[in-house]
Phi, psi and omega in degrees: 000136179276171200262349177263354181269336196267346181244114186269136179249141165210146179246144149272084162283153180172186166286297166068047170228091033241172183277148172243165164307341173252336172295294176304340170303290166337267177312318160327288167308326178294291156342309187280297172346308206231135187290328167221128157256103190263116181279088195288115156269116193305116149261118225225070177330289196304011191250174133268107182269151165304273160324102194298171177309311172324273144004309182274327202274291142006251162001263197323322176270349172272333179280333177256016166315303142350324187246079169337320144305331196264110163262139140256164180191172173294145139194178193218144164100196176299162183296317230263356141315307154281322131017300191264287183325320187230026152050060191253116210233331180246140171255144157247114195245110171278140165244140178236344178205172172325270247283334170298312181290286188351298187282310236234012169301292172346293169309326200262314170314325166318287201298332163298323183299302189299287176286324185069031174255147180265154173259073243249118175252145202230105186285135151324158152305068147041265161346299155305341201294006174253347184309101162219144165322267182024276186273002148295310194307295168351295181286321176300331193285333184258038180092348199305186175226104177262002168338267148005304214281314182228173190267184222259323175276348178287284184316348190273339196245329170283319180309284186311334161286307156321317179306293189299353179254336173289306178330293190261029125313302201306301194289000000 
């Protein structure tokens, strides 16, 4: 028996920009699953982030500290491709409403089809389900009070992103 049959493995792939109190809800559950859980951060040239790929990786490791299991890292390209590279046989994907199933049934029926890797969908914490980066950023860029959403150091880093997002409204 190989040493990768003995060790159950999972990826959290995502954005994290920023990591929320419902991404960790996640990892956290995920975590108590699986003996190594790799928290992947996409890097997605064509996008714009509030946040560089560091920067999220960061976040994420003062935020997944708690968790012994939990590695980040970087990645680029398909999930089920790293996948393959580092013998991840599971996606943990949080759904927060029907419309989240939808898309990511699809994605998942893929990545079985392509790769044979399977998808474990983990419904939110109730508490979360409206909770997306998106709109943490959003609210944070005009003042909001996003306190509840993310853990204090990650708001500690939007409060700072927000000066400068005012700064350059203002001029």
């Amino acid at each position: 028996m190989t040493e990768s049959a003995l060790v159950r493995r999972a990826i959290c792939p995502g954005s994290f920009d920023p990591v929320t109190n419902g991404h960790l809800d996640i990892i956290g559950r995920s975590a108590a699953l699986y003996d190594e859980l790799v928290v992947a951060v996409f890097v997605n040239q064509s996008k714009s982030s509030m946040f560089s790929v560091d920067e999220r990786i960061d976040m994420l490791t003062e935020a997944t500290v708690a968790y012994p299991n939990v590695r980040i890292e970087a990645f680029q390209g398909l999930v089920v491709d790293y996948c393959r590279a580092h013998d991840i046989p599971v996606i943990v994907k949080g759904l927060r409403a029907v419309s989240d199933f939808d898309y990511e049934l699809q994605m998942a029926q893929m990545n079985r089809n392509m790769a044979g890797v399977d998808t474990l969908f983990m419904p939110t914490n109730p508490e979360y389900s409206f909770l997306a980066s998106s709109l943490v950023k959003e609210i944070a860029n005009w003042s909001g009070d996003v306190s509840a959403l993310v853990p204090p150091h990650v708001l500690q880093r939007l409060a700072e992103r927000a000066k400068h997002h005012q700064r350059a409204t203002d001029e």
